[in-house]
N, C-alpha and C positions, 0 to 999 in steps of 0.2 A: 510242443512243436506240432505244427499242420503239417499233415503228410498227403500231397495231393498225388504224388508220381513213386512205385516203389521198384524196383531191382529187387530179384531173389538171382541169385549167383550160385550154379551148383558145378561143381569142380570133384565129387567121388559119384562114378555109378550109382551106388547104395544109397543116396541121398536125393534120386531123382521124383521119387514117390511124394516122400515128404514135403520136400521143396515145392510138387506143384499142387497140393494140398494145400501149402501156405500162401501158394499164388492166388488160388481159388479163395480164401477166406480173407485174404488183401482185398480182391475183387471185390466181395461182398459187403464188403464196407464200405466200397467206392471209391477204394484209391486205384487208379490208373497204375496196372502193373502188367510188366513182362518179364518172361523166364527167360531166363539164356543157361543152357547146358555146354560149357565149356570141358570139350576133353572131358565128357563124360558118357561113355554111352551107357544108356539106360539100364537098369538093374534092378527089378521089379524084386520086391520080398516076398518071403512064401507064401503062400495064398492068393497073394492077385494075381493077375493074369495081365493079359498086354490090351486084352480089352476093358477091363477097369481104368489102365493108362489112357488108354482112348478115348473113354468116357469124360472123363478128366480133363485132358486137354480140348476137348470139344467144349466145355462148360466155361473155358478158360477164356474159347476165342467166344463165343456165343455171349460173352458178358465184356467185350471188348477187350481182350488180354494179349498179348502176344505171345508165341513162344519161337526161340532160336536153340537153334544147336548146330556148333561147327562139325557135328559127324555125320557123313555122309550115309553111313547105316542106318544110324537115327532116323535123318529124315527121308531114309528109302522106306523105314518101318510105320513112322507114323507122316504122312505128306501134308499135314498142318504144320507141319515145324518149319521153318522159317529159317535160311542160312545167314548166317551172321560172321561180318570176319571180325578182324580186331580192333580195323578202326571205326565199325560200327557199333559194337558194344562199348566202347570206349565213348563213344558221343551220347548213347544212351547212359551211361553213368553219369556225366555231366549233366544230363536233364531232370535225375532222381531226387528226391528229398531224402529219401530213403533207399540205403542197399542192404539186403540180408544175405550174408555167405552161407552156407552150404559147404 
């Protein structure tokens, strides 16, 4: 299967690291991918910091990625995030080849 367009879907805090880690290594392969952080706000595990997160999603838009999160903390914390309601993630799914949950 060709995967030109992916979805990573994160729905637990705890999984928001991960998930844009696997956005990142999407990207890098060249598939056209955005994060949406659904009802999750961010939850960094020990050792990182909130500027590793930053690093991250900077890498994320700098290599043409998008990221969404419907919480408004979220994107007080990091202002690359992008708001997203539900009938726009909803139409982004429909454009994916590929969705990974979270």
């Amino acid at each position: 299967m060709e995967v030109d367009r992916a979805c990573v879907l994160v729905r637990r805090p705890r999984d928001a690291w991960e998930a844009s880690r696997s956005a990142l290594g999407l990207l890098l392969e060249g598939i056209e991918t955005r994060l949406f952080l659904l009802d999750a706000k961010v939850s960094l595990p020990q050792g990182k910091r909130e500027s590793d997160f930053q690093d991250t999603l900077e890498m994320i838009l700098d290599m043409g990625g998008e990221v969404f999160s419907n919480q408004d903390e979220d994107r007080e914390r990091w202002p690359d995030m992008r708001r997203a309601d539900l009938s726009e993630t909803a139409q982004a799914l429909r454009e994916c080849d590929l969705v990974i949950p979270f």
